[in-house]
Steps between C-alpha positions, in 0.01 A plus 500: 500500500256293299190362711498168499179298402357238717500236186897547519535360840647225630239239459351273793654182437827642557454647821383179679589531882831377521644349862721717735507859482622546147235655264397352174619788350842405602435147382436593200717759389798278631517193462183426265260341822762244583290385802150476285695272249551105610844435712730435162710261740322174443788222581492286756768551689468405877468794736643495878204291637599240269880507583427523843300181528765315393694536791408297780531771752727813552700275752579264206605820294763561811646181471523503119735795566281778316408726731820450606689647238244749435580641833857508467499655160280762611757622737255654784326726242188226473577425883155555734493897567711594819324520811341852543634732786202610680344787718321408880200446238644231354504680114815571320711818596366719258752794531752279349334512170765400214728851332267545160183457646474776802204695349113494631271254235293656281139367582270308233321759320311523107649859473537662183863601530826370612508435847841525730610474826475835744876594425518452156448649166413433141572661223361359144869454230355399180139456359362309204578774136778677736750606246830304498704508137598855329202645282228281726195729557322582817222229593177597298265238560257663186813504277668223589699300160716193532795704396429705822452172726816364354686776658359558847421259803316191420143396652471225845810526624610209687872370567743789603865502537721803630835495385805777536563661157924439459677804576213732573477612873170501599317340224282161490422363265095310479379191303176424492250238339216584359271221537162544315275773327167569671312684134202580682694722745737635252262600211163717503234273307721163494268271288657169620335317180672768240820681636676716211831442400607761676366437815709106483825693380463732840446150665787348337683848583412456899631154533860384551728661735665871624835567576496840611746729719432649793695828682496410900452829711774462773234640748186416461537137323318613210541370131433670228496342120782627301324539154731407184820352726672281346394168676122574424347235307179344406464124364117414400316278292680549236837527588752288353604175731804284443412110601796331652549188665426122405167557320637796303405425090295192623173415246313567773582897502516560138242653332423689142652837589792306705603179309842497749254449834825797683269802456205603658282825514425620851451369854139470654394504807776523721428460871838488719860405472802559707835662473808281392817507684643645193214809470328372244109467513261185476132545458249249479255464202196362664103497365621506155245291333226703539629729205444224303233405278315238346691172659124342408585458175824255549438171364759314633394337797858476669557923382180528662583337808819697580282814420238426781806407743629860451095631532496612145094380301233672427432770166603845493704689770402682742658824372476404129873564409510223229261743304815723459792241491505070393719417737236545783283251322597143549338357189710757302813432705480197722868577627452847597370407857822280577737799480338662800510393869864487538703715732677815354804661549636838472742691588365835663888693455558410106182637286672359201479160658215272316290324768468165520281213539678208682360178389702316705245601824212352352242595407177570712273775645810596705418760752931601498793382565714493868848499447756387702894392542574132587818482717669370208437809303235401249175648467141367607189643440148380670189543315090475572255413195213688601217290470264275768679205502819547342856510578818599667802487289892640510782488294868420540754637287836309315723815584631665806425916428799710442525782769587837378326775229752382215402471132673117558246460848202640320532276215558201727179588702290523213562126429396375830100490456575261148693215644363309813270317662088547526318295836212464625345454871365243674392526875434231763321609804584338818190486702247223522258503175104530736715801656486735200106518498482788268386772742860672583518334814875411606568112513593432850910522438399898541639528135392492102862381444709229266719361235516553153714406170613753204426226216754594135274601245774529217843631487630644176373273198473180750140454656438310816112489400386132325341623149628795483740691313723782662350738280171405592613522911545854430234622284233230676621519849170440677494164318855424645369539830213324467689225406716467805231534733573869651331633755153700443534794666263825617599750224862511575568872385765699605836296615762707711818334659620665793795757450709375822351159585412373170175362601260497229155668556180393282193697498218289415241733450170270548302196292120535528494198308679280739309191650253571201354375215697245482790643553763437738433546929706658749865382557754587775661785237128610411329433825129652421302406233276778285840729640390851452779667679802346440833352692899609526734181443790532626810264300858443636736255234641228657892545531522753152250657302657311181398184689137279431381531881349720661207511880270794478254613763203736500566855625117607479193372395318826450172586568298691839713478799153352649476223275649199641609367187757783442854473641750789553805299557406470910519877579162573682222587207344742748785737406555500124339669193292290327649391165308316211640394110909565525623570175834662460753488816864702594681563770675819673838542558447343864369152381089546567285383194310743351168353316254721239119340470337452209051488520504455927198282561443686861334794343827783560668623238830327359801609697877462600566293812838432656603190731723415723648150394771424811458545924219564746315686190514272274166501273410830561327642235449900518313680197723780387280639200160455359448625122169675349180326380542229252896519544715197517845588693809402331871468412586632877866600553600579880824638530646708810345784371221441217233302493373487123157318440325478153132536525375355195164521337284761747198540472430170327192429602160335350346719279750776532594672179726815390119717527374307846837458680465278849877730649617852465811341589824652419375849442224549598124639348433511147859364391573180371559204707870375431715199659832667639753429691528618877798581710474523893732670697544561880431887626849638508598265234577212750519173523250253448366315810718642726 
């Protein structure tokens, strides 16, 4: 390896302390310092405090009928959490802990490894340059070519999904995201003012997505990568995309090298997704615009302004990829930017299937996509734009889905993400305005609880926004919102509904920048201002999840057990694991949420947590996993038998570097540090949390 020279780091400014316990590295490398730039929401929209002072009081609400309704909708799953059975002590009977979450917690700890519970083990499935197509090489990280990347496991693995390969017994098949490249942990001597060409093709090589196979050992629950099958697939940055949808050939997508605005090169930065009904894959394109460069240079002062409301100014990149391609540079090709942030689709069974971009979603720094069935039949996904202040969106399709594997089905289903209808939220707190102070504290109801309204965005070619096109909904959804007055939220991220209730879960991950600067205070959905830890919302639809109703209620408000601004649902805080910045959320086959943590502000590393959402235990938060140093955990998957965590981008910490590495993480001394996947098994191959 070439030694790297100290006028080749990182340089100061970019390594600024940033707030919670995410490094600047991080910041940096994935979504371009979005917390050092200015908050790009800048409408005026009213926030909770606002709504909530126009009610006289909460007993006026009653009579109005809202609460009401709320309630009934809501069907018990918002109702106040049943009345704990307790010991002599007066604490809940702990040896009726919920099936799925029987195991001991794993304590806090900055360890450089994978932690699990006593019980359990771990065994590491796939690592960054793992070979997965024929003829892919064995990861050589001083010989490493794009044509090699191409072909094996992509870099910052994030979103996973574990599906059953069709008529093979024993045999899963993974998809993963692959988020964001980290060059000064994957190449000796990374000058991050002059990368080569080859060093961006690699780059461009290590983003996108995996589909890979996997051979399940009957015994032992361990998978094993089956190199060359015929599902394995990678999709990167230059990948061909079909657009789809309402926006598809718009102006606003075309650009020199695609005059028809249907065709796109690549996918960037995609965080999570979700798993449709039909097995087909969404992932979310989130921090997109920081690949691209030189938004100073538009003249237009309205282009300019929908630029800075999707964080995209400033001069060159950060990784200098419109040195090697014009359609990074914005001056070059202003439309470039537009075809990115959208949610894709593939399907993870047909390799010869194009993936898509579904315009019909909007478009936004989605974090994924949570699909669901109405009653009815037709399809609804939720979606979180990731950013302070932003908002919670979902979509409702035309179309009922066909049932069935068919060629006829299959066709059907690929229609339904084209033709519907795109909403956003708005939430009304209930409590008394002077209650929600800003510290956490719980307004004297005993609950951060309320209303809200799914307000139509655009449906088809018909907007619902004044002044703006449907075409322009789409491609400019933040402006849509901000229109309508939606609801700044904390960083809504990942949005899961649940697979047997159909309650929707937020994670909110945190807002330093909340209550200042100007910006907006605390409100009964985002009870603490500078939040550096993060809340669960909790969402149940009013009568159908087609419907434009829904009451919500806060699960958690994260943070130190000791803190009393933190809530954990009413289950004593003496007795849970302390949980800060929620970022991706699942459940296990018995109904308990399972939340991954992205930068903990409490000075552990990230980890896996699961909670008990119904009964005496209700709020019980118990850490299952903790990941190495500088590891975010992600993309969990609990199943009876397997729980699969990503741990994306170890050892990314300030001033690390491929010569100075800050983990030895997954293999240990003098070997490179690579994000993998992990699967954890019971001894004896049991089951999990039980």
């Amino acid at each position: 390896m070439r030694p790297r020279s100290t006028a080749n780091r990182i340089k100061l400014p970019l390594l600024t302390p940033h707030p919670g316990g995410r490094a600047a590295m991080t910041c940096e490398y994935r979504c371009g310092n979005a917390c050092d730039h200015p908050v790009p929401n800048k409408s005026d929209n009213p926030y909770l405090n606002d709504l909530i002072a126009q009610a006289v009081s909460r007993r006026s609400l009653l009579r109005a009928g809202v609460v009401a309704s709320a309630a009934a909708g809501a069907a018990g799953a918002l109702a106040a959490p049943a009345a704990a059975e307790t010991t002599t002590s007066g604490r809940p009977d702990h040896d009726r802990t919920p099936r799925g979450l029987r195991f001991e917690p794993v304590p806090p700890n900055t360890d450089d490894q994978v932690t699990v519970p006593e019980g359990y083990e771990q065994q590491v499935v796939i690592r960054w340059g793992d070979p997965i197509l024929d003829g892919a090489p064995d990861f050589d990280p001083d010989a490493q070519t794009p044509e090699a990347q191409a072909a094996q496991f992509g870099y910052n693995c994030d979103y996973l999904a574990l599906l059953d390969a069709p008529w093979e017994w024993r045999r899963r098949v993974l998809v993963a995201n692959h988020e964001y490249t980290d060059e000064a942990l994957m190449f000796a001597g990374y000058d991050t003012e002059a990368p080569t060409r080859e060093q961006v093709e690699i780059a461009w090589a290590a983003h996108g997505m995996s589909v890979v196979a996997l051979d399940e050992n009957r015994w032992s629950g361990k998978l094993t990568p089956v190199v060359g099958h015929r599902l394995n697939r990678r999709i990167t940055a230059t990948s061909e995309f079909e657009v789809t949808g309402p926006a598809a050939g718009s102006e606003l997508l075309k650009t020199s090298a695609d005059p028809t605005g249907t065709v796109v090169l690549g996918t960037l930065n995609n965080c999570a997704g979700g798993t449709t009904p039909w097995g087909t894959i969404l992932s979310g394109e989130e921090n997109f615009n920081q690949y691209f460069a030189n938004a100073e240079l538009v003249t237009d002062p309205d282009h300019q302004a929908k630029l800075s409301r999707y964080g995209l100014g400033g001069g060159a990149s950060g990784r200098k990829w419109e040195q090697f391609d014009p359609r990074f540079d914005i001056a070059q090709e202003p439309n470039e930017v537009n075809r990115h942030g959208w949610i894709v689709e593939i399907d993870p069974l047909d390799p010869d299937a194009k993936p898509l971009k579904r315009t019909a979603l909007g478009r936004f720094k989605h974090e994924g996509g949570g699909p669901r069935l109405a009653r009815d039949g037709r399809v609804v996904v939720y979606m979180g734009d990731d950013e302070r202040f932003d908002y919670f969106y979902k979509y409702v399709s035309d179309k009922k889905m066909k049932r069935g594997n068919s060629w006829l089905a299959r066709r059907h289903n690929r229609t339904l993400l084209d033709e519907g209808t795109l909403y956003v939220a708005k939430f009304t707190g209930n409590s008394p305005a002077e209650e929600i102070d800003g510290s956490g504290a719980l307004p004297s109801d005993g609950a951060f609880d309320g209303v809200g309204e799914w307000v139509p965005l655009a449906s088809g070619d018909e907007s619902f926004v004044e002044g703006m096109s449907a075409e322009e909904v789409y491609v400019y959804t933040r402006l849509a919102a901000d229109k309508v007055g939606a609801t700044k939220m904390d960083r809504p991220e990942d949005v899961e509904p649940h697979p047997y209730t159909g309650t929707v879960y937020v994670a909110l991950t945190n807002n330093s920048a909340r209550g200042g600067d100007g910006n907006p205070g605390a409100d009964e959905a985002n009870p603490r201002n500078a939040n550096k830890h993060g809340q669960v919302v909790e969402v149940v639809e009013d009568d159908d999840a087609t419907g434009t109703a829904f009451s919500w209620r806060l699960l958690l408000v994260c943070g130190d057990p000791e803190d009393p601004g933190t809530y954990y649902a009413g289950f004593p805080k003496d007795q849970v694991s302390p949980i800060s910045c929620p970022d991706n959320v699942a459940f296990d086959p018995h109904g308990n949420l399972w939340i991954s943590t992205d930068g903990s502000a409490l000075g552990s590393h990230d980890g896996l947590f699961g909670v008990a959402l119904s009964g005496e235990h209700r709020g019980q938060v118990k850490q299952f996993l903790t990941v190495p140093i500088g590891a975010e955990t992600c993309g969990p998957i609990v199943e009876d038998r397997h729980v699969l965590v990503a741990v994306q981008h170890p050892g990314e910490v300030d001033g690390a570097s491929v010569e100075e590495p800050a983990s030895q993480w997954p293999d240990g001394p003098g070997t490179m540090v690579r994000p993998s996947v992990v699967n954890v098994t019971k001894e004896g191959y049991g089951r999990i949390g039980r």
